[in-house]
DOTOR-514354 format. One line per field, with one value per residue: x, y, z of N, C-alpha, C in turn. Coordinates in nm, 4 decimals. Layout:
REM DOTOR-514354
nx = c(X/...)
ny = c(Y/...)
nz = c(Z/...)
cax = c(X/...)
cay = c(Y/...)
caz = c(Z/...)
cx = c(X/...)
cy = c(Y/...)
cz = c(Z/...)
REM end
This chain:
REM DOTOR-514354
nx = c(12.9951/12.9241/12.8692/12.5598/12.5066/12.2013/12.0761/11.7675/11.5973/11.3037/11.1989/11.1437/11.4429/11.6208/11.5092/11.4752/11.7331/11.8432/11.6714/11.7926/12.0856/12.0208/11.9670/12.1885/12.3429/12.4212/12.4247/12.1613/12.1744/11.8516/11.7754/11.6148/11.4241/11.1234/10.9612/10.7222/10.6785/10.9527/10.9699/10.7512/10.8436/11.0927/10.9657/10.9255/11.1367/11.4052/11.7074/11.7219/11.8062/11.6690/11.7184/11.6111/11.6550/11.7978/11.9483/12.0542/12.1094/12.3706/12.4130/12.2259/12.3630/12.6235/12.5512/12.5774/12.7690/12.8369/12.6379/12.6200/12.8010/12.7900/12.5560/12.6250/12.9080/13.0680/13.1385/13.1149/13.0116/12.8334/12.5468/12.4869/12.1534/11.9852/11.7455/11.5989/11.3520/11.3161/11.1099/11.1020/11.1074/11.3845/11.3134/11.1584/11.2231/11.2987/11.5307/11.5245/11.4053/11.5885/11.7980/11.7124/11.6830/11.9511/12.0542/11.9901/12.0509/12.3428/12.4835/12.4182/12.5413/12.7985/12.7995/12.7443/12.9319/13.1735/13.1257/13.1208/13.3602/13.5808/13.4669/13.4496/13.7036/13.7878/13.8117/13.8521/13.6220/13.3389/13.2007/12.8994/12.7207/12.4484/12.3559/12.2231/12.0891/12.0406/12.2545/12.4702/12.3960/12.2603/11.8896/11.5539/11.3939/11.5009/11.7088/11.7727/11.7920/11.9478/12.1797/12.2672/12.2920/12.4856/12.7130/12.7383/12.8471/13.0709/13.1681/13.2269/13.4108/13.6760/13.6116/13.7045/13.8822/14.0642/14.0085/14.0858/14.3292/14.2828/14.2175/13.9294/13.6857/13.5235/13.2167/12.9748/12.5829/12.4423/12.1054/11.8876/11.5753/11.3443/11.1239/10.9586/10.7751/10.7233/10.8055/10.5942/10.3588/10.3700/10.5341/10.3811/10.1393/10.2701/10.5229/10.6410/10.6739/10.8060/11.0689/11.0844/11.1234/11.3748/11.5800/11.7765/11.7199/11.4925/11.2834/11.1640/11.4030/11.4132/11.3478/11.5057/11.6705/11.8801/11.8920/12.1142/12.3516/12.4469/12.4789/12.6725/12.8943/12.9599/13.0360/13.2764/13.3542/13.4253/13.5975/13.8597/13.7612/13.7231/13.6376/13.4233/13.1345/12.8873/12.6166/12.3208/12.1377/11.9884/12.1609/12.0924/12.2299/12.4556/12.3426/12.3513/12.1879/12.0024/11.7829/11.5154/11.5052/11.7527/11.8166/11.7945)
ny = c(12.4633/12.3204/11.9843/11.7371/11.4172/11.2725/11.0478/10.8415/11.0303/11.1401/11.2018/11.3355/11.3610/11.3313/11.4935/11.7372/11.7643/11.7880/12.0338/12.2204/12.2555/12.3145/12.5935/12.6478/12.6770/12.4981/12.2020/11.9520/11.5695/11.3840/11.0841/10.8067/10.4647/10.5238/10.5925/10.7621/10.8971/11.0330/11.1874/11.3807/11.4905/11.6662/11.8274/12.0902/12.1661/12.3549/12.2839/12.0203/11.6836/11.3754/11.0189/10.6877/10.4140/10.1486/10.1404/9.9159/9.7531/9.6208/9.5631/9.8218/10.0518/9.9933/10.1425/10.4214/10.5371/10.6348/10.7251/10.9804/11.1363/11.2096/11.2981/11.5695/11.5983/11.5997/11.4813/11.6189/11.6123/11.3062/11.1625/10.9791/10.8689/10.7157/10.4752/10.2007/10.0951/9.9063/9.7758/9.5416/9.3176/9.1102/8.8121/8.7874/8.8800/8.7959/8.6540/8.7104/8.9413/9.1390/9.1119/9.2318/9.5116/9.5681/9.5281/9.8147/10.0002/9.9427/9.8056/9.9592/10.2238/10.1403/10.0041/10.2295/10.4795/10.3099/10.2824/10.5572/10.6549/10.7263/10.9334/11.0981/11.1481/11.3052/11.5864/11.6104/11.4844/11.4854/11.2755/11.1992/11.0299/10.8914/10.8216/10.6966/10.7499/10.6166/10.3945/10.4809/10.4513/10.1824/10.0436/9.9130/9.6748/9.7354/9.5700/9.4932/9.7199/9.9674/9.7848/9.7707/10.0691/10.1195/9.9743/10.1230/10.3755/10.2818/10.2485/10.4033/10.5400/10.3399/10.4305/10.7070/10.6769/10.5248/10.6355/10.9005/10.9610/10.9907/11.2453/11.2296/11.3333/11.1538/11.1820/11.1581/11.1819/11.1526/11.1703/11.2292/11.1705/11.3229/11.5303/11.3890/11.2732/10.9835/10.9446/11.1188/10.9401/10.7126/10.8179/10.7438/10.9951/10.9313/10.8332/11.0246/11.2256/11.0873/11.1003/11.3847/11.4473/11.2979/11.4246/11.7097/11.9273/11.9355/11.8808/11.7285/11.7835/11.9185/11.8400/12.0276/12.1194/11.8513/11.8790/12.0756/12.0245/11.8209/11.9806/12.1388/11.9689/11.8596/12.0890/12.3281/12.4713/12.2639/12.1693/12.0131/11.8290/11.5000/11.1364/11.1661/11.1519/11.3152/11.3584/11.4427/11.5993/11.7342/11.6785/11.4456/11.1957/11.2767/11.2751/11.0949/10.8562/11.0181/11.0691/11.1868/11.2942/11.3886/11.5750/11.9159)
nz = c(15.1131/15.3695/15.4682/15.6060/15.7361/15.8783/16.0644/16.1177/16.0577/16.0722/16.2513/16.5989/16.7894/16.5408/16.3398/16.4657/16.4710/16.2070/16.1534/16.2914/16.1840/15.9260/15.9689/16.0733/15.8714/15.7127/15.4621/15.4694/15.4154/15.5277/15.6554/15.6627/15.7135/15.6998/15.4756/15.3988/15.6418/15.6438/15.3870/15.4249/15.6645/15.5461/15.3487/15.3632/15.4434/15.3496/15.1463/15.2035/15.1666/15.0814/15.1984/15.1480/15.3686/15.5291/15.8247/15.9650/15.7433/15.5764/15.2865/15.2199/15.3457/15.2102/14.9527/15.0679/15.0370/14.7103/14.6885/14.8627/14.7369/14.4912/14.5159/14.7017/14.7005/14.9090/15.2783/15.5875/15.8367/16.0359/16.1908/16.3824/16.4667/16.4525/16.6037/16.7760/17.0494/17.2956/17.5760/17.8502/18.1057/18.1514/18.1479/18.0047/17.7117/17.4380/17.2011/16.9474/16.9763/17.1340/16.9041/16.7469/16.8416/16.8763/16.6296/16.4864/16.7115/16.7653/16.5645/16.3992/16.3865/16.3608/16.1050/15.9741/16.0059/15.9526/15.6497/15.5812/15.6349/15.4551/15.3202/15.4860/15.5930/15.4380/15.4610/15.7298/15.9172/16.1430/16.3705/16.5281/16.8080/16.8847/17.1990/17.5240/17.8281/17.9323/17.8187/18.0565/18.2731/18.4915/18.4446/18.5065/18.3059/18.0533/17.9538/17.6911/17.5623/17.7293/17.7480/17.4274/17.4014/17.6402/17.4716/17.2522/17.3508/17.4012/17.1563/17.0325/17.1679/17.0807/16.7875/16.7701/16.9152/16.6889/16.4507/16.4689/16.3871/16.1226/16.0992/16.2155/16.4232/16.6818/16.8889/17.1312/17.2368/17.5084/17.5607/17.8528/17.9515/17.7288/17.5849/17.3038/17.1209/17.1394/17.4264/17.5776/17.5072/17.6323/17.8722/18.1731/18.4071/18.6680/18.6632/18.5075/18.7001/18.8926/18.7462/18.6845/18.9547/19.0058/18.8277/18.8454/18.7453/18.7575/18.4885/18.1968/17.9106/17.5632/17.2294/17.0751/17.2474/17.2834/17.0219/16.9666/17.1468/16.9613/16.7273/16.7959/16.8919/16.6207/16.5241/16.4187/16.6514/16.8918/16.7556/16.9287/17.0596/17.1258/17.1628/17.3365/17.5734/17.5836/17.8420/17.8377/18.0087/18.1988/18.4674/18.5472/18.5679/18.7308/18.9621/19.2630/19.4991/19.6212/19.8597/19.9208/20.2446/20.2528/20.0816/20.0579)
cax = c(12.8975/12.9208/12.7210/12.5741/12.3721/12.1810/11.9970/11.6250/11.5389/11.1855/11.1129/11.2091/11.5861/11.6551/11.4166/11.5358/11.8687/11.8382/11.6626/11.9228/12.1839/11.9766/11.9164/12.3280/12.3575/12.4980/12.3082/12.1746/12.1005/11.8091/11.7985/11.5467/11.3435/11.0415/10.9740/10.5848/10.7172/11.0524/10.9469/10.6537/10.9087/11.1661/10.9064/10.9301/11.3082/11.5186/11.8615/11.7482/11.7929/11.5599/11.7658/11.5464/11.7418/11.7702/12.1075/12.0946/12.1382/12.4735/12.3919/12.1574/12.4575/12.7378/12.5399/12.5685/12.8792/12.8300/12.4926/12.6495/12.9397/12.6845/12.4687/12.6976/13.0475/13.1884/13.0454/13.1506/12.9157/12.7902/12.5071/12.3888/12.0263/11.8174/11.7385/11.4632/11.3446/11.2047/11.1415/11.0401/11.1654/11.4656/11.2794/11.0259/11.3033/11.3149/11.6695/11.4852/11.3710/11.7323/11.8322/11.6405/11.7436/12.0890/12.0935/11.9809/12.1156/12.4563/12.5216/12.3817/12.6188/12.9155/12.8299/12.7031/13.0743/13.2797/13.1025/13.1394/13.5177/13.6443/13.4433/13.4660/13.8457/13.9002/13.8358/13.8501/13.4552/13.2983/13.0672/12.7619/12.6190/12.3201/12.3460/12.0818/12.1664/11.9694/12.3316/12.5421/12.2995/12.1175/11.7503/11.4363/11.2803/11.5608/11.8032/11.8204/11.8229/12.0666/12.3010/12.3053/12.3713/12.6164/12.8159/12.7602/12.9218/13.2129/13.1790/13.2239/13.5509/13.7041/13.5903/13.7469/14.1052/14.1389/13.9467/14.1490/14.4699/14.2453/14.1497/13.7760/13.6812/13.3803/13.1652/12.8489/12.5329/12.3447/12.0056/11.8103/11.4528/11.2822/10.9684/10.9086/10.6116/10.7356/10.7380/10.4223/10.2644/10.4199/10.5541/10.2292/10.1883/10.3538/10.6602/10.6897/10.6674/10.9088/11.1440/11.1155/11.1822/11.5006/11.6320/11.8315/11.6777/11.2861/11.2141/11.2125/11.4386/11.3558/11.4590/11.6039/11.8062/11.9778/12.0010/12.1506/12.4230/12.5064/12.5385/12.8101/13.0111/12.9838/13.0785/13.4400/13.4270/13.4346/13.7325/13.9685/13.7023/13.7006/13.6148/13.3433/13.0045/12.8240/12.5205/12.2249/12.0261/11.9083/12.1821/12.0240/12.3510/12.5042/12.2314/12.3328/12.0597/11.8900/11.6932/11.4430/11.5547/11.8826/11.7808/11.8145)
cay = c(12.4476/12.1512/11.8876/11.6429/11.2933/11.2556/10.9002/10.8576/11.2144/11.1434/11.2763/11.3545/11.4400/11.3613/11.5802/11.8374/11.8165/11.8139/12.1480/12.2884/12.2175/12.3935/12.7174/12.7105/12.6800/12.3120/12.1142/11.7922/11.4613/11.3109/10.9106/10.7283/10.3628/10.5366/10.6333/10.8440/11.0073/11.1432/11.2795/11.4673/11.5794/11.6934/11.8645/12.2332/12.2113/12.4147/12.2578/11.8837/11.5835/11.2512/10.8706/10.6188/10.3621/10.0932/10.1470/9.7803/9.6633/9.6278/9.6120/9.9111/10.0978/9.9819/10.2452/10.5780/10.6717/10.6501/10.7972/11.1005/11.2121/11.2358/11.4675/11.6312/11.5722/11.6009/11.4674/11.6797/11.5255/11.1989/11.1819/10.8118/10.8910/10.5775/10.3678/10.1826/10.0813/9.7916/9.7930/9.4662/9.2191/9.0581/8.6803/8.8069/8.9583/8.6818/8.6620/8.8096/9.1380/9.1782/9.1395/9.3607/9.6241/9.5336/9.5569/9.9273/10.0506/9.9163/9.7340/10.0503/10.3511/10.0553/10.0103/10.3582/10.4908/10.2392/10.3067/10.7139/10.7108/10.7294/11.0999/11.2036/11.1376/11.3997/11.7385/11.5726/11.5454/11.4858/11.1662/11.2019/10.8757/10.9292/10.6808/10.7354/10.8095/10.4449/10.3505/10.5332/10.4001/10.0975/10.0260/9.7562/9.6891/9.8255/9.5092/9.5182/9.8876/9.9884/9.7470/9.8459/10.2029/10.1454/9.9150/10.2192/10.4324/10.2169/10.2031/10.5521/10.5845/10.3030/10.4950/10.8135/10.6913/10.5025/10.7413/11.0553/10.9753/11.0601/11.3827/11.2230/11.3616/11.1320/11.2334/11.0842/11.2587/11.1124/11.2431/11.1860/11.2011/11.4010/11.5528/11.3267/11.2115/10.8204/10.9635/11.1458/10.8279/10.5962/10.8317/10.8393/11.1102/10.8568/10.8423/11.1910/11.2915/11.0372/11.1733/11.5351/11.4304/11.2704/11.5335/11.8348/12.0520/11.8931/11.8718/11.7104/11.7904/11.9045/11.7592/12.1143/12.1356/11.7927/11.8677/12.1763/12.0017/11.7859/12.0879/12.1862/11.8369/11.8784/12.2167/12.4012/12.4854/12.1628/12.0783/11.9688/11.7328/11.3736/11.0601/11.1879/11.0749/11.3885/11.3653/11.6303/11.4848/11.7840/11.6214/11.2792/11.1115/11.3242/11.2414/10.9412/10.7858/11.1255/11.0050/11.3234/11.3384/11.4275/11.7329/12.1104)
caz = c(15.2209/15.4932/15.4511/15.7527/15.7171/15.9562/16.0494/16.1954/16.0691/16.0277/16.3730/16.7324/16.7691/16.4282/16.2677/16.5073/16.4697/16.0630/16.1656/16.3280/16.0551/15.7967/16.0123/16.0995/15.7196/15.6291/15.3596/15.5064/15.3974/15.5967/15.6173/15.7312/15.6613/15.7127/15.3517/15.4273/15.7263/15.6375/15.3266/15.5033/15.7295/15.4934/15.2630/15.3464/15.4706/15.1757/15.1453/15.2647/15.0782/15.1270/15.1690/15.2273/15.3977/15.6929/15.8801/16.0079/15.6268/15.5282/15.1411/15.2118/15.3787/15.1182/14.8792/15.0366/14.9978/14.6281/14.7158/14.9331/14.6655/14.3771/14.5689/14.7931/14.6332/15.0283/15.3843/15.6908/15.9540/16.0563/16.2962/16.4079/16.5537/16.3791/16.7168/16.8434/17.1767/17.3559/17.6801/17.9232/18.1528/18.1110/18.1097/17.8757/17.5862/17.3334/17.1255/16.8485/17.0332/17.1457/16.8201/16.6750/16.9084/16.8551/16.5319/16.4903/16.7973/16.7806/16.4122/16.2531/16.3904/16.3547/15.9833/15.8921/16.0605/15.8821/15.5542/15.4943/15.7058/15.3667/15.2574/15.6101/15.6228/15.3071/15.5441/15.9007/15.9573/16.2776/16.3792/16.6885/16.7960/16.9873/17.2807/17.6282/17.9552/18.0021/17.8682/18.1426/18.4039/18.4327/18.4919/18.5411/18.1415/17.9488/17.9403/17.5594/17.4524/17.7273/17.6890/17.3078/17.4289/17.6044/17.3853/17.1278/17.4235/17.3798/16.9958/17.0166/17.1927/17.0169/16.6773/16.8006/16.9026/16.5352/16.3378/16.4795/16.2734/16.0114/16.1064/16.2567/16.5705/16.6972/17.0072/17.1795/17.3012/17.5812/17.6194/17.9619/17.9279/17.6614/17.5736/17.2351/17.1225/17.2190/17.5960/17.5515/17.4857/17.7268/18.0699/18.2550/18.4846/18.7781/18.5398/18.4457/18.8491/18.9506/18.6430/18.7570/19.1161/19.0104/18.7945/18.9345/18.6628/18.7528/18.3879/18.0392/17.7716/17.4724/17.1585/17.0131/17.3498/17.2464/16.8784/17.0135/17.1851/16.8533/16.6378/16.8623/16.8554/16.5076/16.4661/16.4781/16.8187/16.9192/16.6916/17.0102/17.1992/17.0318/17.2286/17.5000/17.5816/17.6858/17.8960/17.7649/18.0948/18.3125/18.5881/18.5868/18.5494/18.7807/19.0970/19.3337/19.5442/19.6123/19.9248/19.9723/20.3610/20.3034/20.0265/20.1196)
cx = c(12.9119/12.8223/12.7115/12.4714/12.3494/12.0694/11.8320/11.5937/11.4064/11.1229/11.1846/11.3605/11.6499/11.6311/11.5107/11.6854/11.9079/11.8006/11.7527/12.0084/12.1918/12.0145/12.0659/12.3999/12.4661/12.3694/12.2976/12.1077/12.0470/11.7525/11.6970/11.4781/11.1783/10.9713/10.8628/10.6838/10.8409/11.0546/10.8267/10.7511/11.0201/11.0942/10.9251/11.0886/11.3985/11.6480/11.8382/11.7300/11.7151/11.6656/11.6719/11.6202/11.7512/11.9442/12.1304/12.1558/12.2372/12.5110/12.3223/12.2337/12.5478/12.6925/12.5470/12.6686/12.8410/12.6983/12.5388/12.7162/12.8673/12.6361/12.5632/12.8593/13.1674/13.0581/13.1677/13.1406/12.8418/12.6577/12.4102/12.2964/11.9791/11.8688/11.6067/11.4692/11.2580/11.2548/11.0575/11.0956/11.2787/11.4065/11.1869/11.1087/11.3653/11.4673/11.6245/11.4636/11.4883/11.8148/11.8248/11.7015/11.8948/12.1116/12.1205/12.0750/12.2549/12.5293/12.5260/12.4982/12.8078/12.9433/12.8285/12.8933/13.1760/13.2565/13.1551/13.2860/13.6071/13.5946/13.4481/13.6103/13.9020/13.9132/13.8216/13.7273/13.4519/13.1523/13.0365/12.6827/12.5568/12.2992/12.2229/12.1780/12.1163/12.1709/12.4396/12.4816/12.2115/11.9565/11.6640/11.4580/11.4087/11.7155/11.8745/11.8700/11.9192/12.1801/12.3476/12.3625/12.4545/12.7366/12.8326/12.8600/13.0815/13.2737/13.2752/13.3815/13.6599/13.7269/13.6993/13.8952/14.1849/14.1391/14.0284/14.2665/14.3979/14.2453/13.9893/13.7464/13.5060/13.3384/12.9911/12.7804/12.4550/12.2244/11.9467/11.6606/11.4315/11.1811/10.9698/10.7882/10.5825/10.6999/10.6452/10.3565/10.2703/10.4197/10.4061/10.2867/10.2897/10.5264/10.7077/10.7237/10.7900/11.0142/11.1916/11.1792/11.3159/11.6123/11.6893/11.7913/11.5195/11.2562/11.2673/11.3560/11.4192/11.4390/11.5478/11.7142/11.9321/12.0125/12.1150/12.3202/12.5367/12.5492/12.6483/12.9216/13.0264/13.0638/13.2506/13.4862/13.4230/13.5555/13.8648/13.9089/13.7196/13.7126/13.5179/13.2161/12.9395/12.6835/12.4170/12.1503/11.9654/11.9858/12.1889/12.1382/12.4177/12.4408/12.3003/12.1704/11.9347/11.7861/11.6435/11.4613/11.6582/11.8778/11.7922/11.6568)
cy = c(12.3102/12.0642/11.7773/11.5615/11.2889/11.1206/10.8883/10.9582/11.2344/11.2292/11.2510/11.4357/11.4445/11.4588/11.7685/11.8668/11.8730/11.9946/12.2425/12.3604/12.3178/12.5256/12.7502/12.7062/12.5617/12.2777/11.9883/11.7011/11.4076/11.1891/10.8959/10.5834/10.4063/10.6199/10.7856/10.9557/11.1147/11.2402/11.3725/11.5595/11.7473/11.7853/12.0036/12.2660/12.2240/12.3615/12.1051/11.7854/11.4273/11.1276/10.7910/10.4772/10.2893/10.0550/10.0338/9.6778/9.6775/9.6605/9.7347/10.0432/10.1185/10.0985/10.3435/10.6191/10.7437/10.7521/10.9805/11.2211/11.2239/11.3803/11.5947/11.6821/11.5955/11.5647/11.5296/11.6258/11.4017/11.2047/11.0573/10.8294/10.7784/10.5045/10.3053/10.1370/9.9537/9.7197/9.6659/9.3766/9.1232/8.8901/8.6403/8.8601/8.8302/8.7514/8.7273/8.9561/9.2011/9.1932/9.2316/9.4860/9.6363/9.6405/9.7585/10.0417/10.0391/9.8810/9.8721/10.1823/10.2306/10.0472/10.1461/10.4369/10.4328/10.2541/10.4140/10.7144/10.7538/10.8850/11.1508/11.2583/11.2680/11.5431/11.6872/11.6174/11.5207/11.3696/11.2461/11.0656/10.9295/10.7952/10.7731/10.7650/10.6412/10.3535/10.3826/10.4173/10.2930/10.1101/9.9326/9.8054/9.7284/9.7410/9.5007/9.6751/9.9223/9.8975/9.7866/9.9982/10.2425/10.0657/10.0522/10.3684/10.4133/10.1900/10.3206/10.6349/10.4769/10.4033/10.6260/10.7653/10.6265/10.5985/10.8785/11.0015/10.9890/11.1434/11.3825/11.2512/11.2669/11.1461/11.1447/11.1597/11.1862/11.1433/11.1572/11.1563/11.3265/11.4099/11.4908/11.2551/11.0275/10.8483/10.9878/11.0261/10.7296/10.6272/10.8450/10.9051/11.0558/10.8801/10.9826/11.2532/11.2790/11.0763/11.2770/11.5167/11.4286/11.3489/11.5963/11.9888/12.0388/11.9229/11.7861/11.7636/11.8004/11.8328/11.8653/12.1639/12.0090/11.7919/11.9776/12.1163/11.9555/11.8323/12.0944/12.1242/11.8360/11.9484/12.2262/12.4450/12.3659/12.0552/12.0223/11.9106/11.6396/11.2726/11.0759/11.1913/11.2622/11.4028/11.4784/11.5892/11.5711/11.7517/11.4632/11.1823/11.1838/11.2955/11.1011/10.8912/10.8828/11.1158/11.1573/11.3434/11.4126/11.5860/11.8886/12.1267)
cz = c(15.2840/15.4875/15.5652/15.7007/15.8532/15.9802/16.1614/16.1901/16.0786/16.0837/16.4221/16.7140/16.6629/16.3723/16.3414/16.4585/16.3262/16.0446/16.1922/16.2188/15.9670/15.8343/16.0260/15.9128/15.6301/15.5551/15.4991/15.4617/15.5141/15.5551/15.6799/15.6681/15.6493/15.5981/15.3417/15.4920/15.7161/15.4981/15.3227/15.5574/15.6750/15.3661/15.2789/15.4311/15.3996/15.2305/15.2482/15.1535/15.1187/15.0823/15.2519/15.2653/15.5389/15.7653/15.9475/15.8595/15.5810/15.3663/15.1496/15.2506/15.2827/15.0189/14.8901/15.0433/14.8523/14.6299/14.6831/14.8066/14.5800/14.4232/14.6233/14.7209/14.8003/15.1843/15.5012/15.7700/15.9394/16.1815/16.3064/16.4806/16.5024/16.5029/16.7579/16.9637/17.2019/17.4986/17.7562/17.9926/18.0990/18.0590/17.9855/17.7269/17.5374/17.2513/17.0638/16.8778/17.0552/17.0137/16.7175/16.6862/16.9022/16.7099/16.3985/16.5527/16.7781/16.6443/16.3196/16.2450/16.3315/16.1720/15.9226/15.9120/15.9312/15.7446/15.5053/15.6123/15.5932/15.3288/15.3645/15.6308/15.5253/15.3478/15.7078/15.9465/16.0844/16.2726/16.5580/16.6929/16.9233/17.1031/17.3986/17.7246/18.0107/17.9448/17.9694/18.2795/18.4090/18.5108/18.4549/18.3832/18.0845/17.9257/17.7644/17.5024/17.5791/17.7333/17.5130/17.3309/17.5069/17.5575/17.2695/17.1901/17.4143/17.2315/16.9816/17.0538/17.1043/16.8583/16.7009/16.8263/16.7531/16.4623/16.3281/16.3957/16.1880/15.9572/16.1509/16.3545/16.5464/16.8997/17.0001/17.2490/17.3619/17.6281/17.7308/17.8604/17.8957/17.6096/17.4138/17.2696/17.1519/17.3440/17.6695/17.5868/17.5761/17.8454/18.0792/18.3390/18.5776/18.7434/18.5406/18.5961/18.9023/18.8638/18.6872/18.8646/19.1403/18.9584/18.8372/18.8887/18.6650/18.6175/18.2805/18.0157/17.6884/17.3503/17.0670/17.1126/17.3158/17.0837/16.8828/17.0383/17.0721/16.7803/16.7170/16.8694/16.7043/16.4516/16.5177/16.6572/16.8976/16.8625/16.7712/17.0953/17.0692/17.1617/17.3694/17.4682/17.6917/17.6939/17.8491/17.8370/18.2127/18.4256/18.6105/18.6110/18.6891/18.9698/19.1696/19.3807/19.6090/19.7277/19.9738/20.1258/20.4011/20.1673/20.1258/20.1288)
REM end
């Protein structure tokens, strides 16, 4: 049976995607720092395993291989979701906040990667780093987290032209805007309007449409893509300047 770690499972696209996994019938280890929440999450999902774990810590990293091969005795899939966000003015984002965000965002898929290349390498697994569409595109507030996503854009192809003499295919999923309970809380309606507007699909995303996508970079039919950043964005990426005059 295939086995997939997956990182930030606690919730949102993690959680989802861990779902997925199960239902296509891989075991999965879900990771998270969030010790409460991911074993809440992980409580009525048969065939999941609980690491509690902060993918910025290098000593906290160095243990799961040994971890993985205990439980597992083989890792298939990789899936770098643990990210955080912080969003505000470039004059106002202290070194530390950037760092922060750094370190998650970018440090964590870099070490988590370089850690399990060794049990991935023994059946030619498959890594997913979860980057945004905020790194494809820039925007106001979001000088720290997308530049982390897309340096992890670039991690990602890097990773993929070494890693393939392995046998590693790695791939990147960009979600637009999605209905999580972070966005919930934050788009106000203004947000959510101007969102739709820009779209080509006028809506969200859910987060089982982009775990959706990841299963699939994961999976066998996907065994002849390696190195591509694909968008799960409704369009959004795809839109230029959109000026409602010149619409149908």
């Amino acid at each position: 049976m295939k086995t997939a770690l997956v990182t930030g499972a606690a919730r949102g696209i993690g959680l989802a995607t861990a779902r997925r996994l199960l239902d296509t019938g891989w075991q999965v280890a879900m990771l998270d720092r969030d010790e409460p929440a991911l074993r809440a999450a992980a409580e009525d999902l048969d065939g999941a395993s609980v690491i509690v774990a902060d993918v910025s810590d290098p000593d906290q990293v160095a243990r799961l291989p040994e971890l993985i091969a205990a439980d597992f005795e083989r890792l298939d899939g990789l899936v770098n979701n643990a990210g955080v966000a912080d969003f505000g003015p470039i004059r106002d984002t202290t070194f530390e906040r950037w760092r922060t965000v750094m370190a998650t965002n970018l440090d964590g898929p870099f070490l988590m990667t370089q850690a399990l290349t060794g049990l991935l390498a023994v059946r030619g697994g498959a890594v997913v780093n979860i980057t945004s569409i905020s790194g494809l595109r820039a925007s106001t507030l979001r000088v720290a987290y997308g530049t982390s996503k897309a340096g992890l854009a670039q991690l990602t192809l890097q990773q993929a032209v070494e890693l393939g003499e392995l046998g590693i295919r790695v791939n990147a999923v960009a979600p637009g805007p999605v209905d999580t309970k972070l966005a919930l809380a934050v788009h106000t309606p203004d947000i959510r309007a101007a969102y739709h507007d820009a779209i080509p699909l006028n809506r969200y995303g859910t987060e089982d449409e982009i775990a959706a996508a990841i299963v699939f970079l994961l999976g066998e039919d996907a065994s002849f893509i390696t190195g591509q950043v694909l968008a799960a964005d409704g369009g959004f990426e795809a839109t230029g300047i959109g000026l409602p005059s010149l619409r149908l």
